[in-house]
C-alpha positions as CSV (number, residue, x, y, z in Angstrom):
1,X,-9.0,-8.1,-20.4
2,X,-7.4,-4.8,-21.3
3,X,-4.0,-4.9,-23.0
4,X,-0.9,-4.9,-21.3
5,X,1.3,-2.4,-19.8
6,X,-1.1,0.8,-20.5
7,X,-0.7,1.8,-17.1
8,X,3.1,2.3,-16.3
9,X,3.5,2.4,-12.5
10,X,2.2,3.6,-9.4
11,X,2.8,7.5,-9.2
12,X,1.5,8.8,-6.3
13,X,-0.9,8.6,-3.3
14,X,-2.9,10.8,-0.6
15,X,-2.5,10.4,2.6
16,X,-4.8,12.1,5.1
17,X,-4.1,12.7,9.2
18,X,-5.0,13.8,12.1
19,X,-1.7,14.8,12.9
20,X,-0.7,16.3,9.8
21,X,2.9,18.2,11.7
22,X,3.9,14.6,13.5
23,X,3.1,12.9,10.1
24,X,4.9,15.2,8.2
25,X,7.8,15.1,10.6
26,X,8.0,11.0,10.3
27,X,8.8,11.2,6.3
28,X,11.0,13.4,7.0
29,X,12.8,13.5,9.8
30,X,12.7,9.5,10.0
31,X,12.4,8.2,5.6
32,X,14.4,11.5,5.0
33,X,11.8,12.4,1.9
34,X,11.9,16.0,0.8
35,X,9.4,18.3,0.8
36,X,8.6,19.9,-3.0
37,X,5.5,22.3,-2.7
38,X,2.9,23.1,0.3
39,X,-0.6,24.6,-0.8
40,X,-3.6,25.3,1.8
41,X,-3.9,22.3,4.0
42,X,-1.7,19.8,2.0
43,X,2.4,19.4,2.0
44,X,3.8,17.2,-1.1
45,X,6.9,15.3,-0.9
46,X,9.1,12.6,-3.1
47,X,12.4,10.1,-2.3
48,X,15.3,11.4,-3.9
49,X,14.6,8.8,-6.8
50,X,11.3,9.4,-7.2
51,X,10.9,10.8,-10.9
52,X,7.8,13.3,-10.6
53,X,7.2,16.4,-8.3
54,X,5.9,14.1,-5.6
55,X,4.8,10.6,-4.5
56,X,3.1,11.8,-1.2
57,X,0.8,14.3,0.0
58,X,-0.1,14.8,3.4
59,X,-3.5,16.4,4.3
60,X,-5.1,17.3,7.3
61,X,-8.2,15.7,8.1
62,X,-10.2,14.5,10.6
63,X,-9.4,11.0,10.1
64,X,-6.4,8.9,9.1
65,X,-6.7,7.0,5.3
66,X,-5.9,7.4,2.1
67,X,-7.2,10.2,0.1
68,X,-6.6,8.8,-3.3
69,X,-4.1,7.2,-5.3
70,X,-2.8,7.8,-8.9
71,X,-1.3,5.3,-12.0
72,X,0.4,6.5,-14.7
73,X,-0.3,5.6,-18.3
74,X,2.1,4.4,-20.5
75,X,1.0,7.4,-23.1
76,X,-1.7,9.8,-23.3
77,X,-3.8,6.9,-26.2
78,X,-3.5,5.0,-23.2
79,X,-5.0,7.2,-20.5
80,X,-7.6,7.9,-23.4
81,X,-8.5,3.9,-23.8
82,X,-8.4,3.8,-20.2
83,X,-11.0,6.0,-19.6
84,X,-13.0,4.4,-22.4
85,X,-13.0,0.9,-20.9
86,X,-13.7,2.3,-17.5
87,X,-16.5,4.9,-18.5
88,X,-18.4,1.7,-20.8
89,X,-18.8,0.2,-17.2
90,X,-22.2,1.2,-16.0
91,X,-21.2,0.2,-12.3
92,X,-18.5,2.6,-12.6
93,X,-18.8,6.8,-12.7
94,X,-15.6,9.1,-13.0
95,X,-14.7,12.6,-13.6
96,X,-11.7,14.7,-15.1
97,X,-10.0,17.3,-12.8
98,X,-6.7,19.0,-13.3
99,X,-6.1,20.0,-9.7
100,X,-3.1,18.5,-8.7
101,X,-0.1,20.0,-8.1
102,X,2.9,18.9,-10.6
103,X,0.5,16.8,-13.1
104,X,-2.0,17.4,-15.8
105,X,-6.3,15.7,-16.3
106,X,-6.4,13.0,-14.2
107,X,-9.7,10.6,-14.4
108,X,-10.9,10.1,-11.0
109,X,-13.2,6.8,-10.4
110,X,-14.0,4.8,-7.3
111,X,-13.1,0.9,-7.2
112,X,-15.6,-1.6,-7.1
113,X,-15.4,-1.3,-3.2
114,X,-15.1,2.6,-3.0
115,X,-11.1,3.6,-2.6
116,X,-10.4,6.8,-5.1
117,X,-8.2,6.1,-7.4
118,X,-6.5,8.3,-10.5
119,X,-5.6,7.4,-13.6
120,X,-2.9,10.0,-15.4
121,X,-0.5,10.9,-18.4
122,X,0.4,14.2,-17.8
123,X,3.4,14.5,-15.3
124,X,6.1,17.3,-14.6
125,X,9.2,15.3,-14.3
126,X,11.6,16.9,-11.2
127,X,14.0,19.5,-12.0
128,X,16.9,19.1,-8.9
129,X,17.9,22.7,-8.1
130,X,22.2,22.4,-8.4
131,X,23.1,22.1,-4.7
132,X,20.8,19.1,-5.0
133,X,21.8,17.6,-8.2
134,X,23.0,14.3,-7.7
135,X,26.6,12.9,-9.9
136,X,24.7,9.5,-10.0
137,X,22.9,10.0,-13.6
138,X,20.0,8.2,-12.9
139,X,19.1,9.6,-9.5
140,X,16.5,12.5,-9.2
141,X,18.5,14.1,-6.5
142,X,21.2,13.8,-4.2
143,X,20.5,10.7,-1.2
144,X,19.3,13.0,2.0
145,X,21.6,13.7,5.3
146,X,18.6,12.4,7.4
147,X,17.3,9.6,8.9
148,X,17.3,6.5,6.6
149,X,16.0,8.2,3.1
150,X,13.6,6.1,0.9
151,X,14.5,6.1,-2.7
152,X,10.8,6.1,-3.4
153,X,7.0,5.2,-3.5
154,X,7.0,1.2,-4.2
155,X,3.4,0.0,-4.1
156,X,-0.5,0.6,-2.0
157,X,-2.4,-2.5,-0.5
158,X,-6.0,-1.6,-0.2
159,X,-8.3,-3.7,2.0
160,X,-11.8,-5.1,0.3
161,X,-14.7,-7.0,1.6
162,X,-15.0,-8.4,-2.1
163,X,-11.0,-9.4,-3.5
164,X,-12.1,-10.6,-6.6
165,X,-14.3,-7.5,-7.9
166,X,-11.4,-5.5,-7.4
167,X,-8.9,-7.3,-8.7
168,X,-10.9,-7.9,-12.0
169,X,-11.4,-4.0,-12.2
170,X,-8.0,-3.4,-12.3
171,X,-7.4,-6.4,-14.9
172,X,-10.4,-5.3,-17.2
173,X,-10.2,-1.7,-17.0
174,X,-6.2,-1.3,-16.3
175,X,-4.8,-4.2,-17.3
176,X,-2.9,-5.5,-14.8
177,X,-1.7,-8.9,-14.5
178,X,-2.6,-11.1,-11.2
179,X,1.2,-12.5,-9.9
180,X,0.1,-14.1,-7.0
181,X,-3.6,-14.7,-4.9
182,X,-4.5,-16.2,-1.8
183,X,-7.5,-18.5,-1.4
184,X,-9.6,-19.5,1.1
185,X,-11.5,-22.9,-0.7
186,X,-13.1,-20.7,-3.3
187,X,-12.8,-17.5,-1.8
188,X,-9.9,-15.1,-3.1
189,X,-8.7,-13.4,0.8
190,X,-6.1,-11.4,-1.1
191,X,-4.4,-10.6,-5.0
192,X,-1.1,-9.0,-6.0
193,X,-1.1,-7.2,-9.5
194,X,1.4,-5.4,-11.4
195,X,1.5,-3.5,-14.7
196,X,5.2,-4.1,-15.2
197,X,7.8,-6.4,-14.0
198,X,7.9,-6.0,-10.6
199,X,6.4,-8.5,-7.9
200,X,3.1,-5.9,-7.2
201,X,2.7,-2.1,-7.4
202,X,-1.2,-2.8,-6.1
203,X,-2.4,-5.5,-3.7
204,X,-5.9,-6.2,-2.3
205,X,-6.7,-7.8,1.0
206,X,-10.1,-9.0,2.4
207,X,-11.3,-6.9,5.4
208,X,-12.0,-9.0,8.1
209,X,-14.4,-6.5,10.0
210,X,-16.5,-6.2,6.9
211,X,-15.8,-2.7,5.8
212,X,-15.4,-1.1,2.8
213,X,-13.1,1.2,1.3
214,X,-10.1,1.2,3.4
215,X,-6.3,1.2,2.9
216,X,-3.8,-1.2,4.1
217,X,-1.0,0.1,3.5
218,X,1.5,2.3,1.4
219,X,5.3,1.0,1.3
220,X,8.0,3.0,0.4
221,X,11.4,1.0,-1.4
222,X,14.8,0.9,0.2
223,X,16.1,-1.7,-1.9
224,X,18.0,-3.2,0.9
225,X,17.6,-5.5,3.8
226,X,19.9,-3.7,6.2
227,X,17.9,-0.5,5.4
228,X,15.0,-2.5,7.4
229,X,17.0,-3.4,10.5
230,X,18.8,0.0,11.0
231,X,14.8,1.3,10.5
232,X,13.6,-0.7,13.1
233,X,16.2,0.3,15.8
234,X,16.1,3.9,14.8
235,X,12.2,3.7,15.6
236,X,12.7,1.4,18.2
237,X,14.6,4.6,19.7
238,X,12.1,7.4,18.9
239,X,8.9,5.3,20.0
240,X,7.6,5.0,16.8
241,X,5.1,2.1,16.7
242,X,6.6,-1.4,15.1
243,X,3.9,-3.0,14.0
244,X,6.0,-6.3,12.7
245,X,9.1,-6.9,11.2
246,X,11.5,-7.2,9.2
247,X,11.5,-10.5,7.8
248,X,10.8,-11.4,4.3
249,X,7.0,-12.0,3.0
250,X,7.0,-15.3,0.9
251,X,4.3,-14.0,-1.1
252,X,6.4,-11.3,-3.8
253,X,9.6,-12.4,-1.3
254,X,9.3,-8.8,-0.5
255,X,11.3,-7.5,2.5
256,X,8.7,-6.1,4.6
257,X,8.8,-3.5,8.1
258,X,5.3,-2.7,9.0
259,X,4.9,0.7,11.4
260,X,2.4,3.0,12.5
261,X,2.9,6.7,11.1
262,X,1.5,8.9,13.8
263,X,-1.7,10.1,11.9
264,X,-2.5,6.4,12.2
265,X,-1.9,5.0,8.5
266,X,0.2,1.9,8.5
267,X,3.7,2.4,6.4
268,X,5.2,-0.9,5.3
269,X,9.3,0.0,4.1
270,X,10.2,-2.3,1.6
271,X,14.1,-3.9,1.6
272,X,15.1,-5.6,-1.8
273,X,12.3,-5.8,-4.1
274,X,11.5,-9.3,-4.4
275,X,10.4,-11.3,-7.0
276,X,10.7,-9.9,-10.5
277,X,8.0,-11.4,-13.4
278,X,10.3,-11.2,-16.4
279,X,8.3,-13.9,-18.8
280,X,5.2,-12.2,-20.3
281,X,3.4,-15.5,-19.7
282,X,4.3,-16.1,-16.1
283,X,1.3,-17.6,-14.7
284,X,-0.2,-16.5,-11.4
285,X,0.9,-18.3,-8.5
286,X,-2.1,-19.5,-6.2
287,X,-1.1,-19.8,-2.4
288,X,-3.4,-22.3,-0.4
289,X,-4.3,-21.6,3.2
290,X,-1.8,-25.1,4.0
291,X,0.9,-23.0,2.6
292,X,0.2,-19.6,4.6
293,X,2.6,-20.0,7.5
294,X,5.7,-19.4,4.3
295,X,3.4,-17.0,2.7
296,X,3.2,-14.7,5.5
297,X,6.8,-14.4,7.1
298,X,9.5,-16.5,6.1
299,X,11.8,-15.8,9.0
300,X,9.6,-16.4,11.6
301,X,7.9,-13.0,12.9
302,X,4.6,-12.8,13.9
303,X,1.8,-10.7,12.0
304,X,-0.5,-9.3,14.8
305,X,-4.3,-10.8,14.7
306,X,-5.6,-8.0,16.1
307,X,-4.4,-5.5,13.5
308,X,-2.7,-6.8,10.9
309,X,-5.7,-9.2,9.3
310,X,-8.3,-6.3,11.2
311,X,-6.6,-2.5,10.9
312,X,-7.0,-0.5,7.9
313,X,-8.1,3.4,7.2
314,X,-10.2,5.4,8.0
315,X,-10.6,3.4,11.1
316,X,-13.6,4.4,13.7
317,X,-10.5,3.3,16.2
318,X,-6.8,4.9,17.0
319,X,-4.0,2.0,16.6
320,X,-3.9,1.6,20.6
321,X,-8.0,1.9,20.9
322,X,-8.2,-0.6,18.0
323,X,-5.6,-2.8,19.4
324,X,-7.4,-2.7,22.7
325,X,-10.8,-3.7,20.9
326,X,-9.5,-6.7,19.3
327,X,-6.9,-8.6,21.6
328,X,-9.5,-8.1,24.0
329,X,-12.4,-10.0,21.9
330,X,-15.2,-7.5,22.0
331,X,-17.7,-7.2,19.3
332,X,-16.0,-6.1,16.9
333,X,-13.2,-8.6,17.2
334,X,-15.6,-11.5,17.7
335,X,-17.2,-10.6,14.7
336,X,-13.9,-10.2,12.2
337,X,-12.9,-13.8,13.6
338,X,-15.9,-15.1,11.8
339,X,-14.1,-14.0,8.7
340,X,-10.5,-14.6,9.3
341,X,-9.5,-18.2,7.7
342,X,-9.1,-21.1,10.8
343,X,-5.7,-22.0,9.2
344,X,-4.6,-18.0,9.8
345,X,-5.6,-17.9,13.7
346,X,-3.8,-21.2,13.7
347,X,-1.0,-20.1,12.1
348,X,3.0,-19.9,13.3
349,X,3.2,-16.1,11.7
350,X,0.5,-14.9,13.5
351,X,0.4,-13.9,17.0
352,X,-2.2,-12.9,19.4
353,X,-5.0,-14.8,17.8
354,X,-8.3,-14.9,19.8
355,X,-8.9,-18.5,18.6
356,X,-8.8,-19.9,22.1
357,X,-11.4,-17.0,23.0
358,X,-14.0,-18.2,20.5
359,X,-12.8,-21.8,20.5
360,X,-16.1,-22.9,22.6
361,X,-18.0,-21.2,19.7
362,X,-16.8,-23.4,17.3
């Protein structure tokens, strides 16, 4: 395993839309993000505590997903040894660029399942011009007049048809430390990991249909629970899709809101940041399937079957289409149950399970 705490935090991630105007006008209209720098078919923005130029690009494309994601090193020996440990991995191939707007060489690589990821040392930190220079020290900028404004980029969940051979990539090659997994008998169906003290700034969930490659989700940190209710109503109000929420994972005890950005990438908004690992030799915390009813929603709300265990991008599906496919037990759908653990389509936090579809199957 690669020593600890080389890789200092999550720093950024891609997101790509079909909508790029209504996607852009969610973060900031709605999570009140600003909006730093626009070049050809990308617009880059940050939460007024985020510490770089930006946390978030928006790109048109054809499809919704995530273009890539970045980490920070802890130093630029770090990003070095990094590199090292990733490039003496024959299953693994990666390139330097310098193309990004507001940081320096980044090493691009693909996981073990295909999502683009960065690794990077060289960062411009934000400059606030003085009308928005904030009296509170510590903040990057002033809080926004707009919407309910995220402080800034908290962590990415990327789905996998193989857990395990990403989460020992980013242990070997990274170093990050497993807090908490999920098994299914001997099969790992999801792992948190973090480089520093907080609950998870990555998480990997197995992809029911089978696919390869796709995000989950990106969350964005409020660092309060009443941030999460006034959320919901405000979307409630401008039809933004409420995918499920808020309520309070027991897995990290992270405050969770799950929605729909319009492009079609799920956005989770995250209210107090959960569990903190403070010892060094805090041992990872394995949750059987028994145990998945406090796992998944403490409170009581229900996790959609059909696309919360099923929905990730690029999708071939909208949200609706998808939605349709699934709680209507088609192909596709019959074909994800297969995959999806008896104890989770039997669970009290989920809702809409096709179990009694397929029950004759069984």
């Amino acid at each position: 395993m690669s020593p600890p705490h080389e890789i200092s935090h999550l720093a950024r991630v891609e997101l790509l839309s079909p909508k790029p105007q209504e996607t852009l006008d969610f973060f900031t209209k709605f999570l009140g993000m600003y909006v730093s720098h626009r070049e050809g078919q990308s617009v880059f923005l940050r939460g007024y505590e985020d510490p770089y130029q930006w946390s978030l690009k928006i790109t048109e494309s054809a499809n919704a997903g995530m273009g890539h994601a970045a980490l920070r090193t802890s130093s630029a020996d770090a990003l070095e040894r990094r590199v090292q440990s990733l490039s003496n991995d024959t299953s693994t191939e990666g390139a330097w660029h310098e193309d990004e707007f507001g940081f320096g060489k980044n090493y691009r690589y693909k996981s073990p399942d295909g999502h683009t990821l960065d690794i990077v040392w060289e960062a411009e930190h934000y400059k606030a011009p003085p009308e928005l220079q904030s009296k509170i020290l510590t903040r990057a900028s002033k809080k926004p007049l707009q919407g309910i404004p995220v402080k800034r980029i908290d962590h990415l969940n990327l789905m996998s048809s193989d857990v395990t051979a990403v989460k020992q990539s980013f242990e070997r090659h990274l170093g990050f430390r497993t807090t908490e997994r999920v098994v299914d008998g001997e099969i790992e169906i999801g792992a948190w990991m973090s480089s520093n003290i907080l609950g998870h700034e990555v998480a990997t969930m197995r992809d029911m249909t089978g696919g390869h490659g796709k995000m989950h989700h990106v969350a964005f940190f409020y660092g309060n629970a009443q941030h999460n209710i006034d959320a919901a109503e405000m979307f409630r109000d401008h039809d933004i899709v409420i995918e499920a929420g808020p309520d309070t994972h027991g897995i990290t005890q992270g405050q969770f809101l799950y929605v729909f950005e319009p492009g079609g990438n799920r956005i989770e908004l995250f209210g107090e940041p959960g569990y903190l690992h403070l010892q060094p030799d805090l041992e990872t915390k394995t949750w059987l399937m028994s145990d998945i009813d406090t796992g998944l929603a403490v409170g009581g709300a229900k996790l959609p079957w059909e696309t919360y265990f099923t929905y990730g991008t690029p999708s071939p599906l909208s949200v609706a289409e998808h939605q349709k496919e699934f709680s209507n037990a088609g192909p596709a759908a019959e074909a994800a149950e297969e995959r999806v653990p008896d104890e989770i389509d039997t669970s009290r936090a989920v809702a809409d399970s096709p179990i009694d579809v397929f029950s004759d199957a069984r």
